[in-house]
C-alpha positions in Angstrom: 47.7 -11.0 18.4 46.5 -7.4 18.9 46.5 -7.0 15.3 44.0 -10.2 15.2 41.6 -8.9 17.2 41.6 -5.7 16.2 41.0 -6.6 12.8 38.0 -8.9 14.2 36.7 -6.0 16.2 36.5 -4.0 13.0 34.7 -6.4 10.9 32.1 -6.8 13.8 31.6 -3.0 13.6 31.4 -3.1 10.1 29.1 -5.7 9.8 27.1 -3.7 12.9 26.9 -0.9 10.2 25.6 -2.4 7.0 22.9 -4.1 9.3 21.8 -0.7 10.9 21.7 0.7 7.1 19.9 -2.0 6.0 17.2 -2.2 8.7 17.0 2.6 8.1 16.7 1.2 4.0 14.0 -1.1 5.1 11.9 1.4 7.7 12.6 4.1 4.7 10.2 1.6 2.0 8.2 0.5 4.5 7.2 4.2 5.2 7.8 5.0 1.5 4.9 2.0 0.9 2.6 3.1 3.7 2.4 6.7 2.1 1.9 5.2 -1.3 -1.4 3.4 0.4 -2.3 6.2 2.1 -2.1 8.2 -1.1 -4.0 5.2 -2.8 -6.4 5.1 -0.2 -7.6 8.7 -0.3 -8.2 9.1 -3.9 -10.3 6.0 -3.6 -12.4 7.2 -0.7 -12.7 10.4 -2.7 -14.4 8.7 -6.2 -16.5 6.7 -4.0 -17.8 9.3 -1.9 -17.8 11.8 -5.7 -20.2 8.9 -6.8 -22.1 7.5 -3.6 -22.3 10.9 -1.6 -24.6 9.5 1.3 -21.6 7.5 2.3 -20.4 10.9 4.2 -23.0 10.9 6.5 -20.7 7.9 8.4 -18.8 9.4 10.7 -15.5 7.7 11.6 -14.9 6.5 15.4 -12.0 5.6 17.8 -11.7 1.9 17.4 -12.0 -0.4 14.6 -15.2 -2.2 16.1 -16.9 1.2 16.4 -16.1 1.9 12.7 -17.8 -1.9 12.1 -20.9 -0.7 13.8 -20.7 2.8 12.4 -20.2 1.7 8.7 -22.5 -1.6 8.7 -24.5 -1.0 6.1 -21.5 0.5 3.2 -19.7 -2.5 4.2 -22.7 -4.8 3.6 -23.3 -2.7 0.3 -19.6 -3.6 -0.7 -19.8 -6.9 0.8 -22.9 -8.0 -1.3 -21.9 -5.7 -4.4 -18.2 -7.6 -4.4 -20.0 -11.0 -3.8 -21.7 -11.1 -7.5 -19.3 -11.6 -9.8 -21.4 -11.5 -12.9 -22.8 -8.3 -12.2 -19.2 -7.0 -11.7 -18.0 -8.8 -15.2 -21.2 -6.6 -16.5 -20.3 -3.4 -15.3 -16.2 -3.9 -16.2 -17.7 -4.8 -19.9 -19.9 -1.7 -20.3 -17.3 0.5 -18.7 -14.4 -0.8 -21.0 -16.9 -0.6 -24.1 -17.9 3.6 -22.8 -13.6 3.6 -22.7 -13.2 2.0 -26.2 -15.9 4.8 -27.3 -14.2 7.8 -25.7 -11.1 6.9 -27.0 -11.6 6.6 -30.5 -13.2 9.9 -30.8 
């Protein structure tokens, strides 16, 4: 009977391990994912300001509602800018036509 429970005891630890490896695996992409947005996040920020300079003149705050306040008017620029989608088929179409051009020189 010993035997029995031994064996049981072992699978439970066993199966204790695997889950504890599975749940570092999952921390491990989750971080892995969060750095890649980060990453992702930063180059953006830095074309944007590279292009719309004034934009660094907003300077970042503690909470989330302050940054609301603080950064009004980009996010309404944004807001209205991602709102007209025939002005942003426009600008894809001219920038993909300046790509074409670039690339077949």
């Amino acid at each position: 009977m010993s035997s029995v429970n031994e064996k049981i005891q072992q699978n439970i630890e066993r199966y204790r391990q695997q889950e504890h490896q599975r749940q570092a695996q999952k921390a491990r992409e989750k971080k892995k994912l969060e750095a890649i947005n980060r990453d992702r996040e930063r180059v953006i920020g830095k074309i944007v300001s590279d292009y719309f300079p004034e934009v660094m003149r907003f300077q970042p705050c503690r909470t989330d509602e302050d940054n609301k306040i603080e950064f009004a008017l980009f996010i309404g620029f944004l807001s209205e800018l991602s709102s007209d989608m025939e002005y942003i088929s426009n600008i894809k179409g001219k920038v993909k036509s300046g790509l074409n051009k670039i690339h077949k020189q």
